[in-house]
C-alpha positions as CSV (number, residue, x, y, z in Angstrom):
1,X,51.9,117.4,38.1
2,X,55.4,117.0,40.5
3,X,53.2,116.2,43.2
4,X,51.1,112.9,41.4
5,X,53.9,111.0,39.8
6,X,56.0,110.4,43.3
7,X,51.7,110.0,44.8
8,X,51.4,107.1,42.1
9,X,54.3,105.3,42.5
10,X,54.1,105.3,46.2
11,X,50.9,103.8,45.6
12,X,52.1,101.4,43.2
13,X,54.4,100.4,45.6
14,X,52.2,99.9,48.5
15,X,49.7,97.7,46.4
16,X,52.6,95.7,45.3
17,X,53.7,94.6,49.2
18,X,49.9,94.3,50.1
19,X,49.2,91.5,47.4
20,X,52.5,89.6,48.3
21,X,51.4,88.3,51.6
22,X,49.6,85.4,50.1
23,X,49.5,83.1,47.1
24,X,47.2,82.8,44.3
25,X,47.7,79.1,44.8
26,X,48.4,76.6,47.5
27,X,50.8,74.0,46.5
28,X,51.3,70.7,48.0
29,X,55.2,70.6,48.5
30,X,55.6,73.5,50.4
31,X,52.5,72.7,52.3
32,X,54.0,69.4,53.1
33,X,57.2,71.0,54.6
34,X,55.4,73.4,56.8
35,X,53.0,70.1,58.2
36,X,55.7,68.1,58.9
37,X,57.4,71.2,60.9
38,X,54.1,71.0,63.0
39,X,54.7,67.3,63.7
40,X,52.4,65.6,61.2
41,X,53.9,62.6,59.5
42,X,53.5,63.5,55.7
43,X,53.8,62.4,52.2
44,X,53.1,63.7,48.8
45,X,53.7,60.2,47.1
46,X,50.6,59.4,44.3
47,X,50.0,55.9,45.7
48,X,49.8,57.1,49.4
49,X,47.6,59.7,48.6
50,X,44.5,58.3,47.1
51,X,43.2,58.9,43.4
52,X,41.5,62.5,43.7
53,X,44.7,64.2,45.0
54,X,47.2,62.2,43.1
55,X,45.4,63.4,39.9
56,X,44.8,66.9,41.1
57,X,46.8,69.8,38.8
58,X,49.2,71.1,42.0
59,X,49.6,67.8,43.8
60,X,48.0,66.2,46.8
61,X,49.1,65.5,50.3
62,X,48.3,63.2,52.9
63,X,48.9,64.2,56.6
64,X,48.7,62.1,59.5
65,X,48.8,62.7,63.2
66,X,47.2,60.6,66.1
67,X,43.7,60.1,65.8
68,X,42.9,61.9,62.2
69,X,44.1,61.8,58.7
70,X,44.0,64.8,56.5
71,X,44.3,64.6,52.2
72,X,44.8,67.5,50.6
73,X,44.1,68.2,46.6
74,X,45.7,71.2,44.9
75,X,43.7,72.5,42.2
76,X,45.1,75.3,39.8
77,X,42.8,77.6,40.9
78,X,39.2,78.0,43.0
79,X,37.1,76.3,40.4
80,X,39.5,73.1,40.1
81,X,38.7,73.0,43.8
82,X,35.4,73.1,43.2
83,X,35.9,70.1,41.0
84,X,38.1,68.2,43.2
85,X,35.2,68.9,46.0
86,X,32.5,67.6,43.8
87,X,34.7,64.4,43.4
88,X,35.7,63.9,47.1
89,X,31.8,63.9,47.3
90,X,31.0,61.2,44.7
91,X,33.6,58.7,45.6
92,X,33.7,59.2,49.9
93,X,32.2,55.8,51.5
94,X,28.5,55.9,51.6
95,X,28.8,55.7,55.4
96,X,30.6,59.7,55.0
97,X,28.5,61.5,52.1
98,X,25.6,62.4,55.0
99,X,28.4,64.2,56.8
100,X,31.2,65.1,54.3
101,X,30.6,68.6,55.2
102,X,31.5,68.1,58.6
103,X,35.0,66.9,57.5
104,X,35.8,68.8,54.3
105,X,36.9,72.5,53.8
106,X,37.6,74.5,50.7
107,X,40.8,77.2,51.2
108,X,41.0,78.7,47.4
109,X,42.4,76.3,45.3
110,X,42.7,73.3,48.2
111,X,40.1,71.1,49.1
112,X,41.0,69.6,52.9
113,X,39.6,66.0,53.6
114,X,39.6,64.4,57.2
115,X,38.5,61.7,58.3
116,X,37.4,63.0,61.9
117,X,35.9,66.3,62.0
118,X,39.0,68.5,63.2
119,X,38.9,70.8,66.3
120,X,39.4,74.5,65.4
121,X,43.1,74.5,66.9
122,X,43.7,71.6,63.9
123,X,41.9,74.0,61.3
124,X,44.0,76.8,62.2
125,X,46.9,75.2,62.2
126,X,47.0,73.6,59.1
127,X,45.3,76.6,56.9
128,X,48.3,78.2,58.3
129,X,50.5,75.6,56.7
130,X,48.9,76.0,53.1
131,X,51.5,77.7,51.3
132,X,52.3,78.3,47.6
């Protein structure tokens, strides 16, 4: 009986620093400020960034850097995304719906749109930004 209280709290505790690593949910603002630290040119104002991510519950994001634009939507949560996803689909030019899914990720509750598919280096770099 000594021996599991001290076992379970340690366990507790471990749990508790293992699940703090990473949001539940990706918000634009401190997404913006870890872009613009890799040298994108950023803004997180609701007539720059188009309809879908303006409207989305966490905010949206645009993100620019030479040769490719990236919006970002911030849905609450995974199925918002979903959403947001399904309504990048509808309203993207007709010239982009054929190859949407060359340009557009899902990271839990963020739904990234380019406008040139990205090279894995941009990919990286940028889920590495998403922050909550």
């Amino acid at each position: 009986m000594r021996l599991a209280l001290p076992t379970l709290i340690t366990a507790a505790l471990f749990l508790a620093g293992c699940s703090s690593g990473e949001p539940s949910a990706f918000k634009a603002g401190s997404t913006a400020k870890c872009l613009r630290g890799k040298g994108y040119r950023v803004t997180t104002d609701d007539a720059k960034v188009g309809v879908i991510a303006a409207n989305a519950p966490n905010g949206g994001l645009r993100a620019n850097e030479p040769g490719n634009t990236l919006t970002i939507a911030f849905g609450a949560n995974s199925d918002d995304a979903l959403q947001i996803a399904g309504a990048f689909k509808r309203f993207a030019p007709k010239k982009l719906r054929p190859h949407i899914t060359d340009v557009m990720r899902t990271q839990k509750n963020a739904v990234l749109l380019w406008t040139v598919t990205p090279p894995q280096d941009e990919l990286n770099k940028v889920f590495a930004c998403l922050k909550g």
